[in-house]
TORGU-376256 format. One line per 5 residues: number of its first residue (from 1); for each residue x, y, z of N, C-alpha, C. Coordinates in steps of 0.1 Angstrom, whole numbers. Layout:
NUM> X:Y:Z:X:Y:Z:X:Y:Z  ...
***
This chain:
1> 773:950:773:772:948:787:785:952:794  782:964:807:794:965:809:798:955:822  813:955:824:819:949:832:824:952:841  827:955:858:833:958:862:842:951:870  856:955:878:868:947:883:867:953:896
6> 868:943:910:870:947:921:874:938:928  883:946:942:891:937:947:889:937:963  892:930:970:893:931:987:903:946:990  909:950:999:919:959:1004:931:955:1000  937:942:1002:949:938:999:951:930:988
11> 940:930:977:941:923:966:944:909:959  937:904:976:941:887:973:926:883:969  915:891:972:899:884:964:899:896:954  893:889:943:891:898:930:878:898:925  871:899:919:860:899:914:859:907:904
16> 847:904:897:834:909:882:823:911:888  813:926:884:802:920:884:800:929:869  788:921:865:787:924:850:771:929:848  768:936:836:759:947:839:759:961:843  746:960:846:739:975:856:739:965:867
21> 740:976:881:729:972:892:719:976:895  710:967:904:697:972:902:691:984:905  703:987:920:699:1001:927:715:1002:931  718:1020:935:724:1022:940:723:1033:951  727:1033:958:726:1045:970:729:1045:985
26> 729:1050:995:733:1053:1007:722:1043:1018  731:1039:1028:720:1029:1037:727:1040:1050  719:1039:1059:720:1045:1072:718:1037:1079  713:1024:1079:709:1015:1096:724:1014:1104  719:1012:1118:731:1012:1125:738:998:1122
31> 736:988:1116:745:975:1113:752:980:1103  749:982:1092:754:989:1082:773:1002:1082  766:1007:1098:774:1020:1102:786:1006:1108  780:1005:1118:790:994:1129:797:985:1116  794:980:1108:804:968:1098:814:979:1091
36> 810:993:1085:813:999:1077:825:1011:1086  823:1008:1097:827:1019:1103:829:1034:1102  821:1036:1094:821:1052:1089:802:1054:1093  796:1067:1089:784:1070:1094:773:1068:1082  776:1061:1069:771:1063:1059:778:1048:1051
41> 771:1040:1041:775:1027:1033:768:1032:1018  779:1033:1010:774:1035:996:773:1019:994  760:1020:983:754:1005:983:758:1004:965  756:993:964:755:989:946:746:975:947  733:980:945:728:964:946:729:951:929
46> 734:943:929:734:931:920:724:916:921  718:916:911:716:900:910:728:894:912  725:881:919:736:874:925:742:866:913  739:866:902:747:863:892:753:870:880  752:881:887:762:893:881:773:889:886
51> 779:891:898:786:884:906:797:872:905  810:875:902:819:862:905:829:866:908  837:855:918:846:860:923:856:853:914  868:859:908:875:851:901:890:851:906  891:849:920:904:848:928:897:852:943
56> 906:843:954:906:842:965:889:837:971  886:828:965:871:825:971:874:820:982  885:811:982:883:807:998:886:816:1009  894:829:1008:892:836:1017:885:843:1024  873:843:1017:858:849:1018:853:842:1029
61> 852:856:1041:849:850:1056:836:855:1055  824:847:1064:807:854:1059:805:855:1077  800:870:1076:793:866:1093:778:871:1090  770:866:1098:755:869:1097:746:873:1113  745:885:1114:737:887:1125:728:886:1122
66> 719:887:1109:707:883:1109:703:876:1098  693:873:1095:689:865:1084:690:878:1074  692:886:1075:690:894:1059:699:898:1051  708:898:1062:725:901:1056:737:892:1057  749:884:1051:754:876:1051:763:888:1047
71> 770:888:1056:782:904:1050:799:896:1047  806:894:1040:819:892:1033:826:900:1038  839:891:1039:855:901:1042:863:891:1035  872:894:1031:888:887:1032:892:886:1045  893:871:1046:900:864:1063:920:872:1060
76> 920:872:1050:935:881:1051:940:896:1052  930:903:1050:936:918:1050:920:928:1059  908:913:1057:894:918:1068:889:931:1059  893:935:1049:886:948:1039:874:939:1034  860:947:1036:846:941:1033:841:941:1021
81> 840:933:1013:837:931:1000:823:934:993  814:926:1005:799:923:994:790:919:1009  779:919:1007:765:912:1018:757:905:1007  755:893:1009:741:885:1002:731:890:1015  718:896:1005:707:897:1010:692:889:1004
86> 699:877:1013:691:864:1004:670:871:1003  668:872:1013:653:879:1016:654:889:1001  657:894:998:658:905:986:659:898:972  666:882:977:674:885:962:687:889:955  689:896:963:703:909:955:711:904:967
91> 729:910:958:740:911:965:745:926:970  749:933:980:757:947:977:767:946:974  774:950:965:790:949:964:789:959:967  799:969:976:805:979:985:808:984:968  805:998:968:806:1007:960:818:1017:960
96> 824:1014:968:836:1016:969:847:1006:967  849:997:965:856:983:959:853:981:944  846:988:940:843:991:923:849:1002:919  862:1002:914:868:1010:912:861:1019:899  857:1013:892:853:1016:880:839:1019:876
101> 831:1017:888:816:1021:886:812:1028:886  804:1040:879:799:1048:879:789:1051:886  791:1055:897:781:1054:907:775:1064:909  760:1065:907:747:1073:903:743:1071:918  739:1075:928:732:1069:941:721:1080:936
106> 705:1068:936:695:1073:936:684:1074:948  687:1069:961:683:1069:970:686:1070:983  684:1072:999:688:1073:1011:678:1059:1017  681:1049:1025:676:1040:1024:677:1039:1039  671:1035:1053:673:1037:1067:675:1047:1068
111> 671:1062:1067:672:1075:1066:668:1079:1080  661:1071:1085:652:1076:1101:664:1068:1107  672:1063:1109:686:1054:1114:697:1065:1117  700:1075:1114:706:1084:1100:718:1089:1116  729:1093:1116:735:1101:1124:744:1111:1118
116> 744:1111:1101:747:1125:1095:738:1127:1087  731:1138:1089:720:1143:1078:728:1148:1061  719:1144:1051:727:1147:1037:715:1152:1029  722:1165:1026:713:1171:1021:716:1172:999  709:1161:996:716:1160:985:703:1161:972
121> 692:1163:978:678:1162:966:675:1147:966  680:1138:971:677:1126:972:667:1118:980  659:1112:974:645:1107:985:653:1099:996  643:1100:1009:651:1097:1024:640:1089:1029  645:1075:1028:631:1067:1028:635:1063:1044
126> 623:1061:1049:626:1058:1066:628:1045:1070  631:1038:1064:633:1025:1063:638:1018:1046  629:1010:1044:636:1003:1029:620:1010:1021  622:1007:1008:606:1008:999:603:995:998  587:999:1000:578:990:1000:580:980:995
131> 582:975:979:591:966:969:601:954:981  612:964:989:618:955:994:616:954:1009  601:954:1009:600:946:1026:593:961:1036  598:975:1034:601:985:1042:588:989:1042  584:998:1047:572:1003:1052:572:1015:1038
136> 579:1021:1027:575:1029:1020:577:1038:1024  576:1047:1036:580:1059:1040:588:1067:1039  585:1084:1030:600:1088:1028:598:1099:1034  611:1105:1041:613:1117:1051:613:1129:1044  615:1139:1050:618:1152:1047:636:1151:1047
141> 639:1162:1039:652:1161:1038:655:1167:1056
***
């Protein structure tokens, strides 16, 4: 089983998550863009008990604009760690705070959301798949 090590920006929250994740890939909705502040969020989805934080839990500030996302920062350095997506099930840990993951992105996920097009062979689903809630619909590149 592998393991991996990740940390907030300034290295006061630390974490594991252990395993595979379930899915990994690119989300385009505009919440996603606006928290991420860039045009694109590489995703790593986890069962929530992959998951532990083994330093700085109480730093862990949660804001929720909607019931679907519960998005994580460090209250001391504000670098974004993880979102519980309780409706799903799964956690994202930011795919970029895994230093050590091998990150395969198999999918485009809010693809009709999109404000940089990526032309990568990757399905471009217009929302989520079916499985998780979404209408199933996948775009043209």
């Amino acid at each position: 089983m592998s393991e991996h090590k990740g940390s907030c920006f300034c290295g006061a929250i630390e974490f594991t998550v252990k395993g595979e994740p379930v899915a990994m890939g690119y989300c385009h909705c505009e919440s996603c863009r606006h928290w991420s502040a860039g045009p694109v969020n590489a995703f790593s989805l986890w069962k929530p008990e992959a998951l532990t934080v083994t330093k700085g839990q109480e730093l862990i500030g949660t804001y929720n604009k909607t019931p679907v996302s519960y998005r994580k920062w460090c209250k001391n350095c504000g670098g974004h760690i993880f979102s519980d997506h309780p409706p799903m099930g799964l956690v994202d840990v930011y795919a970029a705070v895994i230093p050590t993951l091998n990150y395969q992105p198999a999918v485009h996920v809010n693809y009709g959301e999109k404000v940089v097009p990526m032309k990568d062979g990757l399905p471009k689903m217009k929302d989520l798949p079916a499985e998780m809630g979404g209408s199933g619909v996948t775009l043209p590149e």
